[in-house]
C-alpha positions in Angstrom: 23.7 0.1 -9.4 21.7 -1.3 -12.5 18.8 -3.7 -11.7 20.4 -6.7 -12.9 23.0 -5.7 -10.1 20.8 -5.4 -7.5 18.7 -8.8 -8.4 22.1 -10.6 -8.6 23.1 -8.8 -5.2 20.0 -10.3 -3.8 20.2 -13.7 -2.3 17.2 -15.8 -3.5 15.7 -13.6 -5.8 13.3 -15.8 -7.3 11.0 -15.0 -10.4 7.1 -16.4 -10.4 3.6 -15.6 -8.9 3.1 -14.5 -5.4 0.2 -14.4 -3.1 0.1 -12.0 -0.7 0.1 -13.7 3.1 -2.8 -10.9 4.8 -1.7 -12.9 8.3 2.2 -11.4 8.0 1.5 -8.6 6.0 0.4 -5.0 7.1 -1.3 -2.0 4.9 -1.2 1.2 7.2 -1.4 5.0 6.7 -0.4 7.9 8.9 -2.1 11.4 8.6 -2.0 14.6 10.4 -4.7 15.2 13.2 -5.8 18.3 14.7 -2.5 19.8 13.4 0.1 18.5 16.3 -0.3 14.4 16.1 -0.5 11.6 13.8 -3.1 9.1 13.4 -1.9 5.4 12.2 -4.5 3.0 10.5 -4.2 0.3 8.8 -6.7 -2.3 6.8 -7.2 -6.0 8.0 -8.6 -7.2 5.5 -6.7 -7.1 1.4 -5.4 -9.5 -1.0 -3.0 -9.6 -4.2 -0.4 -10.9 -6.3 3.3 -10.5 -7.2 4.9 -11.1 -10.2 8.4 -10.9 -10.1 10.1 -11.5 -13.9 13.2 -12.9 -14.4 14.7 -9.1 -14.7 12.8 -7.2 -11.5 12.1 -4.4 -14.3 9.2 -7.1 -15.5 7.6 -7.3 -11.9 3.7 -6.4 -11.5 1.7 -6.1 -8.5 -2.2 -6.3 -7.8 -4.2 -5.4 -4.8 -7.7 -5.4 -3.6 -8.3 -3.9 0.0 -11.7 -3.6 1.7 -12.3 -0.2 2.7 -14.8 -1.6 5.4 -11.7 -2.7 7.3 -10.1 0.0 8.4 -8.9 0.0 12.0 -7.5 3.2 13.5 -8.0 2.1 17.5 -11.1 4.4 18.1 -14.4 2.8 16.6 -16.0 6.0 16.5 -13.6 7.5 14.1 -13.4 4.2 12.1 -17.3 5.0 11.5 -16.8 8.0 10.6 -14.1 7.0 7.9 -16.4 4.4 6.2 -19.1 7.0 6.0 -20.0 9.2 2.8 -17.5 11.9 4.6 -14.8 10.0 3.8 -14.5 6.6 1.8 -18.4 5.7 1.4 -18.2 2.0 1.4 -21.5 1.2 0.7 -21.1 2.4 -2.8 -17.7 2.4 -3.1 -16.3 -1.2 -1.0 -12.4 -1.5 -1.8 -9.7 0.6 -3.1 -7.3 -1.3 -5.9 -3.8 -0.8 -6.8 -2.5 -1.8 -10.1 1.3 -1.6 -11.4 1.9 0.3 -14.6 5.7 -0.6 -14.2 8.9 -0.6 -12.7 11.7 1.2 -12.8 15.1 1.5 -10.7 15.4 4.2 -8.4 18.8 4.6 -5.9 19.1 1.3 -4.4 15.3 0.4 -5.1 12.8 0.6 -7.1 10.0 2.5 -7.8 6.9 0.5 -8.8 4.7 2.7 -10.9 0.8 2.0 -11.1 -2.8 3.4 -10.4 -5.0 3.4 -7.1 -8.7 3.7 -7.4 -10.4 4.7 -4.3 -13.9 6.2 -4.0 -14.5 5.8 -8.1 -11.0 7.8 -8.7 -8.4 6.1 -10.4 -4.8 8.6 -10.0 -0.8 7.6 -10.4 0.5 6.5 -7.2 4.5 5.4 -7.5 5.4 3.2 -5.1 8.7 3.7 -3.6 9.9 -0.5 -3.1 12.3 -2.1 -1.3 13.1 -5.5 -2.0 13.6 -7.3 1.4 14.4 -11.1 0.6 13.6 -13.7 -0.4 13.5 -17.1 1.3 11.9 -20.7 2.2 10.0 -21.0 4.5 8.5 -23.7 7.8 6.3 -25.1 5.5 8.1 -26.2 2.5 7.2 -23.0 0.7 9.2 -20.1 -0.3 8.7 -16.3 0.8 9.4 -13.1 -0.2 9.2 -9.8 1.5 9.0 -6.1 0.4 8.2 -2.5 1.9 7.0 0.1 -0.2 5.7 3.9 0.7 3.5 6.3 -0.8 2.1 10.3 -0.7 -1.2 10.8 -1.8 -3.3 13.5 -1.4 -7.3 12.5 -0.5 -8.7 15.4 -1.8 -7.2 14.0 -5.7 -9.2 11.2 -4.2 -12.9 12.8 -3.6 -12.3 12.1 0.0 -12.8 15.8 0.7 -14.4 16.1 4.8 -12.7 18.2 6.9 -13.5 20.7 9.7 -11.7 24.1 10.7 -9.4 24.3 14.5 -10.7 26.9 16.5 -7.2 29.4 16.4 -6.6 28.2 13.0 -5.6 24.8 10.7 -8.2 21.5 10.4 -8.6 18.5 11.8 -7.6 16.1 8.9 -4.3 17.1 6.5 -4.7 16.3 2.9 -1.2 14.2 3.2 -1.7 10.8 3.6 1.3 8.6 3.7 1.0 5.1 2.7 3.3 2.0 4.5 3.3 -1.3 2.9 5.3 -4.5 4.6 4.6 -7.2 2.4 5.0 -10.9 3.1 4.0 -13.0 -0.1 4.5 -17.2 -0.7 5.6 -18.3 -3.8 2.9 -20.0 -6.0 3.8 -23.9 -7.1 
């Protein structure tokens, strides 16, 4: 399926300037803990913009997310992940994302484009999945997308980690990123 294919298999696809909605959006991560679980996070507290072009390969995407925000459900460890050990948000406050390009992939897309966390600025593709697009209960119209993501946070700088007794650490390199974006069309 080309990308003109898709876009026309889309009802509503709309081209114009988005503003990410942080109230029905989410920006989480899962990583490996103590080598048998998985921790979730997420940030409450981001903004950004959509551009979708008239052909989807045109699309861009900015994002700004304070690092300060984190939330995993255990203070202690959120502490500890806006300390020097791991993200140092007193020098270094948000982590941006900024599209390079897009390109079709399968039944997607892959939006490609650079994160900066921690003073580092790396390739992160962003696997996308256009979800629809819509008006909404306030005169407005909405669109809605998922992407994912695998960095590694040692590419990063974000290098703390500790050894398990019997073998293996407490924090895997892999971090997955989840993106559900909600975004309302610009007038």
């Amino acid at each position: 399926m080309t990308a003109t294919d898709t876009r026309t298999a889309l009802p509503g696809y709309t081209a114009g300037t988005w503003t990410i909605d942080p109230v029905h959006s989410e920006v989480g991560f899962t990583v490996r803990h103590m080598m048998v679980s998985k921790v979730r996070g997420r940030f409450t507290s981001f903004s950004g913009e959509v551009g979708t072009g008239a052909n989807p390969l045109d699309s861009s995407v900015t994002a700004e997310i304070a690092l300060d925000s984190i939330v995993t459900g255990q203070e202690q460890r959120d502490a500890h992940i806006r300390s020097a050990d791991f993200f140092d948000v007193e020098k270094h406050p948000t982590m941006t994302y900024r599209s390079t390009g897009v390109r079709p992939h399968g039944d997607g897309y892959v939006v490609d484009g650079q994160l900066t966390l921690k003073g580092v600025t790396k390739d992160v593709p962003l696997a996308l999945e256009l979800n629809g697009f819509g008006p909404d209960a306030y005169g407005g119209t909405r669109a809605g997308f998922t992407a994912t993501a695998e960095i590694n946070r040692r590419d990063f700088g974000v290098n703390w980690n500790a050894a398990i007794e019997g073998g293996g650490v407490v924090v895997s390199d892999k971090v997955t990123i989840q993106l559900e974006i909600e975004a309302v069309l610009k007038a």
